[in-house]
Residue frames as qw, qx, qy, qz and C-alpha x, y, z in Angstrom:
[[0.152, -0.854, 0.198, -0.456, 104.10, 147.01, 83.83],
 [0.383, 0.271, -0.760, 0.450, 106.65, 146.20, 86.63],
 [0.544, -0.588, -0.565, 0.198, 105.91, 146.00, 90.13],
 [0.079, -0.547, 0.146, -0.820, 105.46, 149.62, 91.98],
 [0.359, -0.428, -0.649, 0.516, 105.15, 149.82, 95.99],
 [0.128, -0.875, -0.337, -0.322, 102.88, 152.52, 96.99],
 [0.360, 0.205, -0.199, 0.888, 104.84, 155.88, 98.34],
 [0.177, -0.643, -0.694, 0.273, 103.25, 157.53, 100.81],
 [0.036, -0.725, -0.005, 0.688, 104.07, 160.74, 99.28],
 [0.213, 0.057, 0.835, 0.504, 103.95, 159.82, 95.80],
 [0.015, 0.795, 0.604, 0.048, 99.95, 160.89, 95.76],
 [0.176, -0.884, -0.032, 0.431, 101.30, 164.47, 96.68],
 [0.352, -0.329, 0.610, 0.629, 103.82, 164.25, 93.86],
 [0.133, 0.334, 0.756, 0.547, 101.07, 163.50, 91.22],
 [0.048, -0.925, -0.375, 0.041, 98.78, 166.12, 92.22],
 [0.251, -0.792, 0.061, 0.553, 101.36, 168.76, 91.89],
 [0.357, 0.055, 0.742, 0.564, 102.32, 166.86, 88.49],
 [0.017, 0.372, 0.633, 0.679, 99.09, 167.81, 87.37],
 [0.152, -0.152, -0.451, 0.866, 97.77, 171.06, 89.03],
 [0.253, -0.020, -0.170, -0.952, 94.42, 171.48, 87.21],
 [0.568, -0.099, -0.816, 0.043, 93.61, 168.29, 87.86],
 [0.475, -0.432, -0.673, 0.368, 93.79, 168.49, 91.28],
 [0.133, 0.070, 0.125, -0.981, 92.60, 172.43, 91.38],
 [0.630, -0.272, -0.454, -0.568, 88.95, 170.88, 89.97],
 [0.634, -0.476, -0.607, -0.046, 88.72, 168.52, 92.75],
 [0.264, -0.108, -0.424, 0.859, 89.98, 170.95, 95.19],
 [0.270, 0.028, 0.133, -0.953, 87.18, 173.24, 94.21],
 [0.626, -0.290, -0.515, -0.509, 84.65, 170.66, 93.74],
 [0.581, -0.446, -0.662, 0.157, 84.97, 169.21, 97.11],
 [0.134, -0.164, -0.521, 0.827, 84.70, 172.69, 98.47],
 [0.375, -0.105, -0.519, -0.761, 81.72, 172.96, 96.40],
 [0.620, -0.158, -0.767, -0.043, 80.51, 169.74, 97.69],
 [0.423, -0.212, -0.682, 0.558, 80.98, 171.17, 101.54],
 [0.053, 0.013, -0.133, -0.990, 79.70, 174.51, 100.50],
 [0.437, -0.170, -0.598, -0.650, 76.55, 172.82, 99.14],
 [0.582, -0.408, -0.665, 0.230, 75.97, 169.82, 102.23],
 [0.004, -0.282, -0.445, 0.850, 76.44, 173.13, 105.06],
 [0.353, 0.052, -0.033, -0.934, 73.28, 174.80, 103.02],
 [0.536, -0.179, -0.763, -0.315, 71.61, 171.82, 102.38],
 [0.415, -0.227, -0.808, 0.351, 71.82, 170.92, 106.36],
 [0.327, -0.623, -0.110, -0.702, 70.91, 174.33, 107.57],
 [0.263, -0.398, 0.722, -0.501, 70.06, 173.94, 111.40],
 [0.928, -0.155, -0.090, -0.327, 67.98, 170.43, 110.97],
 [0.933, -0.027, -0.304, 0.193, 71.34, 168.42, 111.60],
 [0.576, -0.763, 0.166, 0.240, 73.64, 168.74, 114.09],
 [0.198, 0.740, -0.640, -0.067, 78.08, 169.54, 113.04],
 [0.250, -0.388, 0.887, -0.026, 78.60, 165.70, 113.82],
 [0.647, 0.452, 0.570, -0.227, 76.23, 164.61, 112.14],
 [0.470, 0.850, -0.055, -0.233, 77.01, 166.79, 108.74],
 [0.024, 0.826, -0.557, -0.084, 80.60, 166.62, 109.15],
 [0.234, -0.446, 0.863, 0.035, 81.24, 162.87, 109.65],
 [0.673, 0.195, 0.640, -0.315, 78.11, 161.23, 107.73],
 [0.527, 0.758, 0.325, -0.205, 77.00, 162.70, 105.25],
 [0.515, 0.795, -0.298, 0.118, 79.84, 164.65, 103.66],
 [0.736, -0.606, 0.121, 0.277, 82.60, 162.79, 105.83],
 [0.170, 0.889, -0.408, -0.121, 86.16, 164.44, 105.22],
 [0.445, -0.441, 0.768, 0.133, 88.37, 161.05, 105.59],
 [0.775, 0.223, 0.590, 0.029, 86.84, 159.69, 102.55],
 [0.370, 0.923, -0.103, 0.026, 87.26, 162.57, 100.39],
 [0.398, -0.731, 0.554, 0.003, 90.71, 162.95, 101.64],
 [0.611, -0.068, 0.778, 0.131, 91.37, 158.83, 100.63],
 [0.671, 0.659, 0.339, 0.019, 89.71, 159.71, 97.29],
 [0.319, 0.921, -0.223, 0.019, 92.66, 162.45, 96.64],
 [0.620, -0.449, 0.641, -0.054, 94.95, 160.33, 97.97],
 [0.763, 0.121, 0.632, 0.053, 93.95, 157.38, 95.67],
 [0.541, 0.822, 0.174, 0.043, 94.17, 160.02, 92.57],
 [0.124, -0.839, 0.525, 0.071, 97.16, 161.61, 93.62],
 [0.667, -0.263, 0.687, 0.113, 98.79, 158.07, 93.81],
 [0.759, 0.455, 0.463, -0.040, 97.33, 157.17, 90.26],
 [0.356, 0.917, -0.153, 0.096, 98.59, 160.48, 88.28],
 [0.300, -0.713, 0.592, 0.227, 102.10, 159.80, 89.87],
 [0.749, 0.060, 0.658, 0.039, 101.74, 156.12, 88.27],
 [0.608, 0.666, 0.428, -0.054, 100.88, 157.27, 85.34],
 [0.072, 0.951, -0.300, -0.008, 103.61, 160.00, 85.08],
 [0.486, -0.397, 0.760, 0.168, 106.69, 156.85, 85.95],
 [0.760, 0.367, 0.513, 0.157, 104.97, 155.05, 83.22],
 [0.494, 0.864, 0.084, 0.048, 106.00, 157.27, 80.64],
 [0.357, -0.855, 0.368, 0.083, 109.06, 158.43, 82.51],
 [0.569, -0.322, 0.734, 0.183, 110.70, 154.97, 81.85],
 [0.101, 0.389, -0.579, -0.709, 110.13, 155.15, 78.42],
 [0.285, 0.113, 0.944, -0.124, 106.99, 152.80, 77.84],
 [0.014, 0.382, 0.575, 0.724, 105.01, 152.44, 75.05],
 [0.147, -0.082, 0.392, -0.905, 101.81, 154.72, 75.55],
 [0.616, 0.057, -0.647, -0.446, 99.43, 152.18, 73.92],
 [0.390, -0.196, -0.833, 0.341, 99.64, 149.90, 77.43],
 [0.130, -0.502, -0.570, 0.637, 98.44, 153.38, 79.05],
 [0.261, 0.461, 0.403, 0.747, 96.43, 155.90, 77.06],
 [0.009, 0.208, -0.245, 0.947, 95.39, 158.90, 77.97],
 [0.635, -0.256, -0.357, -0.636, 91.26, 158.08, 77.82],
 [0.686, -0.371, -0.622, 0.072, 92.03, 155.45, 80.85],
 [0.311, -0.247, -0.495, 0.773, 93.20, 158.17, 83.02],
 [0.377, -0.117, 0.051, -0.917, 90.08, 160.54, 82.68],
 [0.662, -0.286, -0.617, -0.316, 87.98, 156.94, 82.61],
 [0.504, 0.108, -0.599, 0.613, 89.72, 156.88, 85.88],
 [0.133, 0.065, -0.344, 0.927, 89.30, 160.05, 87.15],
 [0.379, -0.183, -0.374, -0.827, 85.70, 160.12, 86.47],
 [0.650, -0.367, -0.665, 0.028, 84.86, 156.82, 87.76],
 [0.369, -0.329, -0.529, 0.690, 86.37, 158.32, 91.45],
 [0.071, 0.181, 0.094, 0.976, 84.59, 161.26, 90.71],
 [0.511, -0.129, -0.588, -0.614, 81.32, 159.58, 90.52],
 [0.627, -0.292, -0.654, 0.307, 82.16, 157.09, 93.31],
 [0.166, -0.212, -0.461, 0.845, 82.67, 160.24, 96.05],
 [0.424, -0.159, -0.267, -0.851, 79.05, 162.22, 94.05],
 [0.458, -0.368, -0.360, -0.724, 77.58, 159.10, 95.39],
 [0.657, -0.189, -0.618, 0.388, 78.87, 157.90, 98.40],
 [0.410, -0.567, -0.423, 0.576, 79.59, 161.24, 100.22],
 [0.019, -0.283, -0.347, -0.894, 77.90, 164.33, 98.66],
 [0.524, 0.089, 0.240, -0.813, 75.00, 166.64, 99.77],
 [0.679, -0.030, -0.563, -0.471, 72.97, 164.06, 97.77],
 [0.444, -0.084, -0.892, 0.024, 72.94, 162.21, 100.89],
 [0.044, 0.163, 0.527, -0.833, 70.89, 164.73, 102.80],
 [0.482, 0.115, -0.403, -0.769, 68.24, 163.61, 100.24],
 [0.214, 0.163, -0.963, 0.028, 68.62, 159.83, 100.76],
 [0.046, -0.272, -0.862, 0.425, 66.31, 159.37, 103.49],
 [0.341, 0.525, 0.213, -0.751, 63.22, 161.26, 101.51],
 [0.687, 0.456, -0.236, -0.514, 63.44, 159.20, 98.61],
 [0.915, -0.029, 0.402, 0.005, 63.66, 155.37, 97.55],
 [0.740, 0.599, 0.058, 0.300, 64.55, 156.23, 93.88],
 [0.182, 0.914, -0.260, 0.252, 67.77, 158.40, 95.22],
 [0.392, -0.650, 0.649, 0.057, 68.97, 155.74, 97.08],
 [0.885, 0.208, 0.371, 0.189, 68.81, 153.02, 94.56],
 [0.633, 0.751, -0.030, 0.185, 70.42, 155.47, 92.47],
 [0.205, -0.864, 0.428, -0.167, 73.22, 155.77, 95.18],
 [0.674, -0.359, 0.645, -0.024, 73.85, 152.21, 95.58],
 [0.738, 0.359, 0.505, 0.267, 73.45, 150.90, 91.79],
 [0.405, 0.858, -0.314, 0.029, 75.36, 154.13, 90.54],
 [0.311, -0.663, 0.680, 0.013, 78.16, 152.73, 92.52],
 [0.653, 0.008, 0.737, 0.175, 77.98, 148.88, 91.27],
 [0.574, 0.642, 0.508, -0.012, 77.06, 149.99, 87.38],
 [0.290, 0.914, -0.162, 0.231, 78.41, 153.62, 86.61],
 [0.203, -0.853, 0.464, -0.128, 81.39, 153.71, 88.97],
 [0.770, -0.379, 0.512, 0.036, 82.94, 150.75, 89.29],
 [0.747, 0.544, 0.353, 0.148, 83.11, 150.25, 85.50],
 [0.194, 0.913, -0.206, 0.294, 84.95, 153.86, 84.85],
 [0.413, -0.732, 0.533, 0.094, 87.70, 152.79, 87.51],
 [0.802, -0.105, 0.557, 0.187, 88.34, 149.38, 86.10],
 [0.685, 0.644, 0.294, 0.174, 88.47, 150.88, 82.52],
 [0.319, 0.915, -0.237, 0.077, 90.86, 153.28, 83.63],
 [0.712, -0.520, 0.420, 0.214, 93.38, 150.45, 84.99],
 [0.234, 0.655, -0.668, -0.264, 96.45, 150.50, 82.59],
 [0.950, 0.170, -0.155, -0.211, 96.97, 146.78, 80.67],
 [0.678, 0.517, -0.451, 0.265, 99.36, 144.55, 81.83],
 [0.286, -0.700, 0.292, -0.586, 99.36, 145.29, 85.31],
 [0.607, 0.283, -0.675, 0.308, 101.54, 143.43, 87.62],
 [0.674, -0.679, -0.223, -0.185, 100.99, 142.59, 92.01],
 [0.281, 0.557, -0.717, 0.311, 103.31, 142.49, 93.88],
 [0.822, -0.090, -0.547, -0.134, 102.53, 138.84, 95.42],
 [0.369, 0.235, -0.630, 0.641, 104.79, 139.59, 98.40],
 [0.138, -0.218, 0.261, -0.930, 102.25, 141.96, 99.87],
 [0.242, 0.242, 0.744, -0.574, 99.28, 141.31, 102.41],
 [0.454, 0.474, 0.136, -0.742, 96.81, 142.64, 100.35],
 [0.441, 0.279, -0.689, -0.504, 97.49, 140.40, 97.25],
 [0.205, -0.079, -0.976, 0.010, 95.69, 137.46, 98.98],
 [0.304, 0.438, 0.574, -0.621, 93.07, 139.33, 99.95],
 [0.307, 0.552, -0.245, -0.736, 92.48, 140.38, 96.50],
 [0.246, 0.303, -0.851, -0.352, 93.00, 136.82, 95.32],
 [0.010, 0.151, 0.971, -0.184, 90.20, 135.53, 97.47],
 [0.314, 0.622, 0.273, -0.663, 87.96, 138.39, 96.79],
 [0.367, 0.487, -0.492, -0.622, 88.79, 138.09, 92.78],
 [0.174, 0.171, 0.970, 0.003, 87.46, 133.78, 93.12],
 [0.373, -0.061, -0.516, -0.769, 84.49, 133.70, 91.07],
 [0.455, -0.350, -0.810, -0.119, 83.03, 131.46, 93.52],
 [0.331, -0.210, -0.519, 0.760, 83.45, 134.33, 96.34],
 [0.081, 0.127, -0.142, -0.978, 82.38, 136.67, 94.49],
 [0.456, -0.170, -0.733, -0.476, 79.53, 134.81, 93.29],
 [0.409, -0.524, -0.743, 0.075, 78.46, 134.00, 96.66],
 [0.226, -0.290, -0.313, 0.876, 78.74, 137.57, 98.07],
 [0.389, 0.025, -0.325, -0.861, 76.47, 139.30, 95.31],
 [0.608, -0.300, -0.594, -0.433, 74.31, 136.60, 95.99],
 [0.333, -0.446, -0.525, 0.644, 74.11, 137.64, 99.60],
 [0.054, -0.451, -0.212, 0.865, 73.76, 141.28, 98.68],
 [0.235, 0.073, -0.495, -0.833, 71.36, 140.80, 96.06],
 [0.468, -0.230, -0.634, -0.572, 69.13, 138.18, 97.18],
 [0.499, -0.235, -0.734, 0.397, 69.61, 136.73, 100.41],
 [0.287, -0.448, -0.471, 0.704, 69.43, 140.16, 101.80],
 [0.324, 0.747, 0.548, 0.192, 67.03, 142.25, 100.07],
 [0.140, 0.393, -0.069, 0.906, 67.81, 146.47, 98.91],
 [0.394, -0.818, -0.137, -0.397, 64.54, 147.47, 100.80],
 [0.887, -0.426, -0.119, 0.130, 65.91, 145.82, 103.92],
 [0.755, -0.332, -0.252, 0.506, 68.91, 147.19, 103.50],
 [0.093, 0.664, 0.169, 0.722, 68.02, 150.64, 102.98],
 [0.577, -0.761, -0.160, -0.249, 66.06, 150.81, 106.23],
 [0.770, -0.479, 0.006, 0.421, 68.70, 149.32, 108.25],
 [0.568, 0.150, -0.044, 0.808, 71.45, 151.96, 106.32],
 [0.255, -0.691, -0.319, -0.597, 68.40, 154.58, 107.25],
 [0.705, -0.629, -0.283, -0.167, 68.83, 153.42, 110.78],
 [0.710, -0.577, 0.191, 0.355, 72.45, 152.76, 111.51],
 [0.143, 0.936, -0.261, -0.185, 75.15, 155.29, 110.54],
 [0.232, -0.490, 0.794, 0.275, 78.05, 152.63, 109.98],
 [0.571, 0.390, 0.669, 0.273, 75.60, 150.75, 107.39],
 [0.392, 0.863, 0.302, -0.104, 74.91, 153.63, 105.90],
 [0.011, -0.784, 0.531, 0.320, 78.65, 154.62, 105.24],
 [0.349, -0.294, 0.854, 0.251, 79.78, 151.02, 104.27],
 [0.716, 0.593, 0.366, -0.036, 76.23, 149.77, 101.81],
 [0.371, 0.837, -0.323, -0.240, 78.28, 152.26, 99.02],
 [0.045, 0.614, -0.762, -0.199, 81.53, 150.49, 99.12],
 [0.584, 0.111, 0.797, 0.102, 79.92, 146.76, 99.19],
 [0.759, 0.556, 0.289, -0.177, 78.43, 147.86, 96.22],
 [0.333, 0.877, -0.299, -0.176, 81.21, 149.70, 94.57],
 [0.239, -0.573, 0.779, 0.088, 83.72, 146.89, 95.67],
 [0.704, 0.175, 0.675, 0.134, 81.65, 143.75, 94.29],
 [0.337, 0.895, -0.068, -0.285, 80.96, 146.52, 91.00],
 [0.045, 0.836, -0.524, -0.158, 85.17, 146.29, 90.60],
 [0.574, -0.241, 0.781, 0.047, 85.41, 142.61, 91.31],
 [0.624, 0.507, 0.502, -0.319, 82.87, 141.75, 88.74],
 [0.543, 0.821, -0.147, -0.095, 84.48, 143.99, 85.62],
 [0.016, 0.443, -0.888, -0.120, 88.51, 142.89, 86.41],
 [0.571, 0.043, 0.820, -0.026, 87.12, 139.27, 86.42],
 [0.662, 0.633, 0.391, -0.094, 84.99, 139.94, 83.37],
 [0.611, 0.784, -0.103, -0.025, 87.91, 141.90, 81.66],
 [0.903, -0.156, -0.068, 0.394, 90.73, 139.86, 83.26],
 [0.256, 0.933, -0.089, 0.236, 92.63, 142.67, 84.27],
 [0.246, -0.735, 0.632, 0.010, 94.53, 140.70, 86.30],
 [0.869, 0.086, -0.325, -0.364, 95.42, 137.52, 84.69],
 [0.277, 0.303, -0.884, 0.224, 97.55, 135.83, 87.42],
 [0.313, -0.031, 0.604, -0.732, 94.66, 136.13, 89.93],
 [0.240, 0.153, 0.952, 0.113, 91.64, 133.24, 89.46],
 [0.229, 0.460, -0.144, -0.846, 89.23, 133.69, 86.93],
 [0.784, 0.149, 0.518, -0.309, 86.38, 132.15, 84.59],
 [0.619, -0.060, 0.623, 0.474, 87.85, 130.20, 81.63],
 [0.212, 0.201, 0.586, 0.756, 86.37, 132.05, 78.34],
 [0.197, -0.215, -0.409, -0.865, 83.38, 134.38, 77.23],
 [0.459, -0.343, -0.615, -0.542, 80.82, 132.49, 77.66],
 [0.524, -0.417, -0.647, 0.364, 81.16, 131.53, 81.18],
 [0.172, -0.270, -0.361, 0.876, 81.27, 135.43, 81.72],
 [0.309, -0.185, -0.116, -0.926, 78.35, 136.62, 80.14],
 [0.571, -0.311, -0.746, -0.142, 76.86, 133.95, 81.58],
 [0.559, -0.403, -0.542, 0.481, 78.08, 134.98, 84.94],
 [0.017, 0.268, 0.218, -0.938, 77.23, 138.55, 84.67],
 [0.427, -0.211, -0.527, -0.704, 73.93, 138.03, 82.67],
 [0.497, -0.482, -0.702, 0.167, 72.65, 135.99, 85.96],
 [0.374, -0.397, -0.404, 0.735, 73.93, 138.67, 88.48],
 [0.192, -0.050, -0.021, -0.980, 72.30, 142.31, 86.21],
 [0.372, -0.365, -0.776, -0.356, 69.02, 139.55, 85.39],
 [0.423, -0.422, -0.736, 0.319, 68.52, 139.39, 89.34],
 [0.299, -0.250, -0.175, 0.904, 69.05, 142.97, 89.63],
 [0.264, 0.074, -0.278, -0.921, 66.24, 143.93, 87.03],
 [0.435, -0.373, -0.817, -0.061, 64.42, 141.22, 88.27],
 [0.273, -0.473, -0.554, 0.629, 64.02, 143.13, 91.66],
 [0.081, 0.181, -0.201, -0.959, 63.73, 146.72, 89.68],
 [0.311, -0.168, -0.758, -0.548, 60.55, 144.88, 88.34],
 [0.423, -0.450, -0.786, 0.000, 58.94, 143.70, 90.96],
 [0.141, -0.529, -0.497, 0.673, 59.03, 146.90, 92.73],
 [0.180, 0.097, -0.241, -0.949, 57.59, 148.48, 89.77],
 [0.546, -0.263, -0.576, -0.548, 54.80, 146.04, 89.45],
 [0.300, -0.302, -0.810, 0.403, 53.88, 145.44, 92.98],
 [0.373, -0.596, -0.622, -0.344, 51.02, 146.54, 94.33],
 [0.609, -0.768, -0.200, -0.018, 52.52, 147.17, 97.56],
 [0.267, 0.896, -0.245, 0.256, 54.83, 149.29, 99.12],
 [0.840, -0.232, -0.222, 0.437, 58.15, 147.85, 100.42],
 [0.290, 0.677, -0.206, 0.644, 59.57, 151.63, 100.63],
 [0.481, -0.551, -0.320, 0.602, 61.33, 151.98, 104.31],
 [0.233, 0.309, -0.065, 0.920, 61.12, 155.66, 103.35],
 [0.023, -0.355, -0.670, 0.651, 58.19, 155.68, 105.63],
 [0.230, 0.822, 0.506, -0.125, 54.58, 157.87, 104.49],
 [0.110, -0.972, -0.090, 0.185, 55.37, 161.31, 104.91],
 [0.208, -0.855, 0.294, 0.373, 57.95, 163.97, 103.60],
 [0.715, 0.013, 0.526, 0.459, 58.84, 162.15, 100.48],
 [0.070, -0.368, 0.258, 0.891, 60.36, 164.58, 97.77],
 [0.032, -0.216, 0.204, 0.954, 58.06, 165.58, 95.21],
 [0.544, 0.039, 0.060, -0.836, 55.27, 164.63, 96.40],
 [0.565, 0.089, -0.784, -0.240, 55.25, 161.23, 95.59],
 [0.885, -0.351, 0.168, -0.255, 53.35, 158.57, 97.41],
 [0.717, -0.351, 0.602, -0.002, 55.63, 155.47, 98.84],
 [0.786, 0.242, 0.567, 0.047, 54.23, 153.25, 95.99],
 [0.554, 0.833, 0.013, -0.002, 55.28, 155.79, 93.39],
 [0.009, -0.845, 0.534, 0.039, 58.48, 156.38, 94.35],
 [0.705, -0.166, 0.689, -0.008, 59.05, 152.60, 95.05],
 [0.748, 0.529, 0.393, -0.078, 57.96, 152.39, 91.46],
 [0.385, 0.903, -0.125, 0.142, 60.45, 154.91, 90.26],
 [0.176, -0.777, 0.596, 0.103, 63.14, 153.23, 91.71],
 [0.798, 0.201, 0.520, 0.228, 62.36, 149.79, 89.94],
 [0.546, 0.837, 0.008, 0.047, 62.48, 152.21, 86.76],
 [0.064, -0.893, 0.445, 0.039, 66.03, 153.86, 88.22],
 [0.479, -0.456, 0.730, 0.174, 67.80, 150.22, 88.79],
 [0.766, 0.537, 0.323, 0.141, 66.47, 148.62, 85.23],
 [0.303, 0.950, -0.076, 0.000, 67.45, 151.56, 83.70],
 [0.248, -0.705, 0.665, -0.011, 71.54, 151.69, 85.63],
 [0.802, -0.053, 0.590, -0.073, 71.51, 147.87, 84.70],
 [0.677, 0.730, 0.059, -0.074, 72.05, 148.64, 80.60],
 [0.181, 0.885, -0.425, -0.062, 75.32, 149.50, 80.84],
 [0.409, -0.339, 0.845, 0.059, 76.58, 146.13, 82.32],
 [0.788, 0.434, 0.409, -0.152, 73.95, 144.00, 79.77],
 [0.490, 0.755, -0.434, -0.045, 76.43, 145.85, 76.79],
 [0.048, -0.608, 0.787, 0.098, 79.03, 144.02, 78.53],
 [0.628, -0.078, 0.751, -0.187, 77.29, 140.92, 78.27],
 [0.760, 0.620, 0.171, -0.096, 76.60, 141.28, 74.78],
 [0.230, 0.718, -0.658, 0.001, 80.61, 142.11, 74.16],
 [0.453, -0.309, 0.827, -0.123, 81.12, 138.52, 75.87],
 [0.800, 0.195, 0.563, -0.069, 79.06, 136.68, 73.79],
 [0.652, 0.705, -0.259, -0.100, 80.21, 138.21, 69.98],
 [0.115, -0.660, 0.734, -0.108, 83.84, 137.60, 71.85],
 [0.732, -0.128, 0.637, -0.205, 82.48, 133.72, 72.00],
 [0.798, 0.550, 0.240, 0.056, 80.80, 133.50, 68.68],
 [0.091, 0.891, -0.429, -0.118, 84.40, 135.20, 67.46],
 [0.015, 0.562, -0.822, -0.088, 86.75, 132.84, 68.77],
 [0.726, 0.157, 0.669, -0.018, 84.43, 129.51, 68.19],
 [0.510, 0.843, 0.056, -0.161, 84.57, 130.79, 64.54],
 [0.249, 0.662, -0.684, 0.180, 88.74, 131.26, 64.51],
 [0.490, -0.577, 0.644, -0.112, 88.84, 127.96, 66.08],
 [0.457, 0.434, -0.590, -0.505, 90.12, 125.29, 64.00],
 [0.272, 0.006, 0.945, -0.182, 88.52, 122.19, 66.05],
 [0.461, 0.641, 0.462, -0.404, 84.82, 123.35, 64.71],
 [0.400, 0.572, 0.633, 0.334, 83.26, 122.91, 61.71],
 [0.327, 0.876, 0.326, 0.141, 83.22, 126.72, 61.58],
 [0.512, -0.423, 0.247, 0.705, 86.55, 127.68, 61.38],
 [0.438, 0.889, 0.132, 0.034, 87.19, 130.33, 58.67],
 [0.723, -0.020, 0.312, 0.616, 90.31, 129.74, 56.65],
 [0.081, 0.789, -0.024, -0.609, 91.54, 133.15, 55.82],
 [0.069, -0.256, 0.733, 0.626, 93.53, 131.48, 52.56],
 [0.369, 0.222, 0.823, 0.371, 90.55, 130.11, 51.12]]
């Protein structure tokens, strides 16, 4: 694909391109506002509802970020390009993935959060597991930066395997989930931003693992990536473990008013279950890295196990 500068009208153009499209997410995010006003009822205050929980500038940046896409997607064709580079399945993988990302970032579901453990693990590891995967899968192949722009060097220091590597290993070990539940429980600007660290290291993680950009740095073959994303889900179901087998309760949901009844230690227990469980989907990718190894050691003709199609 060429280089494309983002149009600030150009997101309005592709939502009008495709009008059913953007009529579902019109009526789901009045759904979505519909639902969070009945949900709140008079226990939260309008500034509270309006800018936490369901907050309108993210939505808004989500249709924005779709609108922008569907135009893309519509030039790509325009200019006569094969459709094989873009198919149709990456632009619902697409749409889904943002679909998913706003269900759990800013949705009534977050007027739950703070009554259950297992609903916010499932808020923060849907975002690094289910969402982040469905965006990257729906990026078109071939895809070109434009190297001029500010943002490509952020992207190029954030896409270093050694950054990245040391950032997940900040937000995975260094700084524990309980620990930062409570503290997104406590303060409203952690509690908006926890989603996107996840969802942004999520994105880093799959382009690096399916090189979706390949000018931008990156680990040399297969192995080194299932290697490097077998360590980073390992730690992640490591933790899911230990708060299922622990004895004691690290839930910052506090005693009282958890949802159905559960004690602390149960729910604590049912959210080891919730992040194992959201972990599977990345493990497949680690198993697609290694056949991809044992593949091309096999077609290489330095090793003894090349495999001469003529003979």
């Amino acid at each position: 694909m060429k280089r494309s500068s983002v149009n600030m009208l150009a997101w309005i153009k592709g939502l009008m391109a495709h009008q059913a499209i953007a009529m579902m997410a019109i009526l789901a995010v009045l759904s979505m506002y519909a639902v969070g006003f009945y949900m709140a009822g008079e226990k939260y205050d309008f500034s509270t509802t309006w800018f936490l929980y369901i907050n309108p500038i993210i939505l808004l940046a989500a249709m924005a970020v779709m609108g922008q896409y569907l135009y893309q997607y519509d030039s790509h064709f325009a200019n006569g390009r094969p459709r094989i580079a873009w198919p149709q399945w990456k632009m619902w993988s697409f749409i889904a993935g943002l679909f998913l990302t706003i269900i759990l970032w800013n949705s009534p579901m977050n007027f739950l959060v703070h009554r259950s453990m297992t609903i916010y693990t499932i808020k923060l590891m849907g975002e690094f597991e289910l969402a982040a995967p469905l965006l990257v899968l729906g990026i078109p192949d071939n895809v070109t930066i434009n190297n001029k722009r500010y943002l490509y060097g952020l992207l190029r220091f954030a896409h270093n395997p050694a950054v990245s590597s040391l950032a997940l290993l900040s937000l995975l070990v260094l700084w524990s989930m309980s620990s930062q539940m409570y503290l997104g429980l406590k303060y409203s600007v952690i509690f908006m931003l926890l989603p996107g660290a996840y969802l942004a290291l999520g994105i880093i993680l799959w382009m690096q693992s399916l090189k979706v950009f390949p000018s931008l740095p990156n680990l040399r073959n297969h192995l080194q990536k299932a290697g490097y994303v077998f360590v980073t889900e390992v730690i992640m179901m490591g933790m899911g473990g230990m708060w299922f087998w622990s004895s004691t309760s690290t839930n910052p949901m506090g005693s009282s008013h958890i949802l159905w009844g559960m004690t602390p230690l149960s729910d604590q227990r049912s959210a080891g279950i919730a992040m194992m469980a959201l972990s599977l989907p990345t493990m497949c990718l680690v198993s697609w890295h290694f056949w991809r190894w044992i593949e091309d050691i096999l077609h290489d003709p330095e090793t003894l196990l090349f495999v001469d199609s003529e003979d």
